[in-house]
C-alpha positions as CSV (number, residue, x, y, z in Angstrom):
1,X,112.3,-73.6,67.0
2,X,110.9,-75.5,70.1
3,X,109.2,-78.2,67.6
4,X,112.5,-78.4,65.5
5,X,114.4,-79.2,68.9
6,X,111.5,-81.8,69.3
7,X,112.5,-83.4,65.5
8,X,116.1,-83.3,66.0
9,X,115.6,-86.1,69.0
10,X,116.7,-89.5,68.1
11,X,112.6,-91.7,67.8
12,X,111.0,-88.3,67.5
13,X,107.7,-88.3,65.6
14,X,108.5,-86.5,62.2
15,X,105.3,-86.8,60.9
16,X,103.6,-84.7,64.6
17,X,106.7,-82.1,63.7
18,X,105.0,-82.0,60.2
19,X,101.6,-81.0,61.6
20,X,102.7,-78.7,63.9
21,X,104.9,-77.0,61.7
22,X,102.0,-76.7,59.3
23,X,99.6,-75.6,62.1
24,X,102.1,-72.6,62.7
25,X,102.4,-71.6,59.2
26,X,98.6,-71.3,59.3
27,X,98.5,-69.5,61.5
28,X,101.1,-67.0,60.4
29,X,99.4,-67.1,56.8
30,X,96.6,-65.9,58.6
31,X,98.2,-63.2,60.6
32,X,100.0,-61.9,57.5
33,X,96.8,-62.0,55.5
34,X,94.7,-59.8,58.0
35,X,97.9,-57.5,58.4
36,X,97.9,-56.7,54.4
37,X,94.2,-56.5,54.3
38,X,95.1,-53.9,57.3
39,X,97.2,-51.9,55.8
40,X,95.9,-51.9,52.5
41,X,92.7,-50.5,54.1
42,X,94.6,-48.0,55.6
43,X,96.2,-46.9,52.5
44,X,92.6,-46.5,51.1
45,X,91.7,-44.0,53.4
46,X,94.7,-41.9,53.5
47,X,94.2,-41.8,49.6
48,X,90.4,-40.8,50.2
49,X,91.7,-38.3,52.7
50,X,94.1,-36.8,50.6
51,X,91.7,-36.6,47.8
52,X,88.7,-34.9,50.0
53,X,91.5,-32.5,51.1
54,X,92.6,-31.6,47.6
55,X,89.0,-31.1,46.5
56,X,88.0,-29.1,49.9
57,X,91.6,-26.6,49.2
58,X,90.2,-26.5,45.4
59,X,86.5,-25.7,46.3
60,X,87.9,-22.9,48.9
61,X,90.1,-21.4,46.5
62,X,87.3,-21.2,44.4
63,X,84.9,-19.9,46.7
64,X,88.4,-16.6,46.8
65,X,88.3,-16.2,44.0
66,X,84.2,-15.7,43.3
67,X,84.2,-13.5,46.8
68,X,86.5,-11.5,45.6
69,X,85.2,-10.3,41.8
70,X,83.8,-7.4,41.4
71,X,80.1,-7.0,40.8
């Protein structure tokens, strides 16, 4: 906001209030893409953890069930 305040001016330098603006943008590009890649990351692993728990409650119920057979 501080940069459009800047444009607004009578004489002000649109073209420096382009660059900034731009610069910012970057920079929030760059935020946003390291926040997705974050959380998508994140998601991965809670997939993978619910998948090693499903397979460890599986194996266990297995591992009941053979205990208790007779034989």
């Amino acid at each position: 906001m501080q940069i459009l305040k800047e444009v607004d001016k009578p004489g002000s330098d649109v073209e420096s209030y382009v660059i900034k603006l731009d610069k910012i943008l970057l920079q929030k590009i760059e935020m946003m893409t390291t926040l997705r890649k974050q959380t998508l990351d994140f998601y991965k692993n809670i997939k993978t953890e619910e998948a090693l728990a499903s397979l460890f409650h599986e194996m266990q119920e297995q591992y009941d069930e053979d205990d208790f057979q007779p034989g």
